[in-house]
N, C-alpha and C positions, 0 to 999 in steps of 0.2 A: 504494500500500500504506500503511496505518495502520499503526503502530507496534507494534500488539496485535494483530493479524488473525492469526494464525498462534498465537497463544496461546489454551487451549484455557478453557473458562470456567472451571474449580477454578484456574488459574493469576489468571486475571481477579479471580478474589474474592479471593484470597492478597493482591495488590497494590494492590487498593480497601482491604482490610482494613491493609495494612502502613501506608498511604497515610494514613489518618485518624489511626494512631496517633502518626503522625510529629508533632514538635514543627510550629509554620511556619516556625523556620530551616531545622529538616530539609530540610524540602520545596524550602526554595528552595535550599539548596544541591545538591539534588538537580536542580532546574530548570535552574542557573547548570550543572554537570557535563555535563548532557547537551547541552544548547546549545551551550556550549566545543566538546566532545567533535563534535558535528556540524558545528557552522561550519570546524574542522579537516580531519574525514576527509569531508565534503559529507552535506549530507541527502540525496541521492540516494538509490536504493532498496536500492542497497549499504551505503550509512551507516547507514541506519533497521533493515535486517537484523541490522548488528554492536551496534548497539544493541539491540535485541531478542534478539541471543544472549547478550547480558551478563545483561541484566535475570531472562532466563531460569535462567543460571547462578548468579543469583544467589537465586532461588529457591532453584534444587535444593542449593544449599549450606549452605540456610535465613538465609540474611540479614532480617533483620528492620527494616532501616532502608535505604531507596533511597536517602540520600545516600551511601551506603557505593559507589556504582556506581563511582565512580573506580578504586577498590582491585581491581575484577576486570578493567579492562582488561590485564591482565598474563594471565588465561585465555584469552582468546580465541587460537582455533584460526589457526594461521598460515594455511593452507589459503582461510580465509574473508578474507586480506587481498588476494588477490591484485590487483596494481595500486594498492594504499593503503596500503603500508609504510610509505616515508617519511611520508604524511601519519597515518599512527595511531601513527606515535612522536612523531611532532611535536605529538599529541593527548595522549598518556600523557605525556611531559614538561610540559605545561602543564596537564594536571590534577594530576602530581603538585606542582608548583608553588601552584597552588591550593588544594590541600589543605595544604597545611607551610601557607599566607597566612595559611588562615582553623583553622587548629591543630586541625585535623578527626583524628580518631583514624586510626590505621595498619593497624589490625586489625578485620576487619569485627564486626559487631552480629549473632548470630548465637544463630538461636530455632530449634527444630526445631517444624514445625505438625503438628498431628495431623489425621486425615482424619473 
């Protein structure tokens, strides 16, 4: 599984579009997040799902800057841990760690898009 395959194209364009607006810190602090965030709870197809249901929720929340992904691991659905508890706290303490490093805001970036 791809990380996007489950996402339907108007989500795909939201995120190409979020994508280019972003500064290149942005981006890499978004690169550096999610990397963290996988090498923690495994790139397995489990890991790449929980990341895909962040990204997702971070759409429909209208987040407007993907390094903001840190800040929604706190949404995700308990239900979709099952077997990665410890290691998806062991990911949210170390990205929140990451985020206070690099003095990343607390509060997500938040657009609403129009259709």
């Amino acid at each position: 599984m791809a990380l996007f395959d489950d996402f339907e194209s108007e989500a795909k364009k939201k995120l190409g579009a979020i994508w280019k607006a972003m500064s290149q810190e942005d981006r890499e602090h978004f690169i550096n997040q999610v990397a963290l965030a996988l090498s923690v709870v495994g790139s397995d197809e489990k890991g790449k799902k929980l990341m895909a249901g962040l990204l997702g929720n971070m759409l429909e929340d209208g987040s407007r800057n993907l390094a903001d992904v840190g800040l929604y691991l706190e949404f995700v659905d308990e239900a979709e841990l099952k077997g990665k508890e410890d290691k998806f706290r062991k990911a949210q303490s170390m990205l929140e760690n990451y985020r206070f490093k690099h003095d990343l805001p607390s509060e997500p970036s938040k657009e609403f898009f129009s259709n």
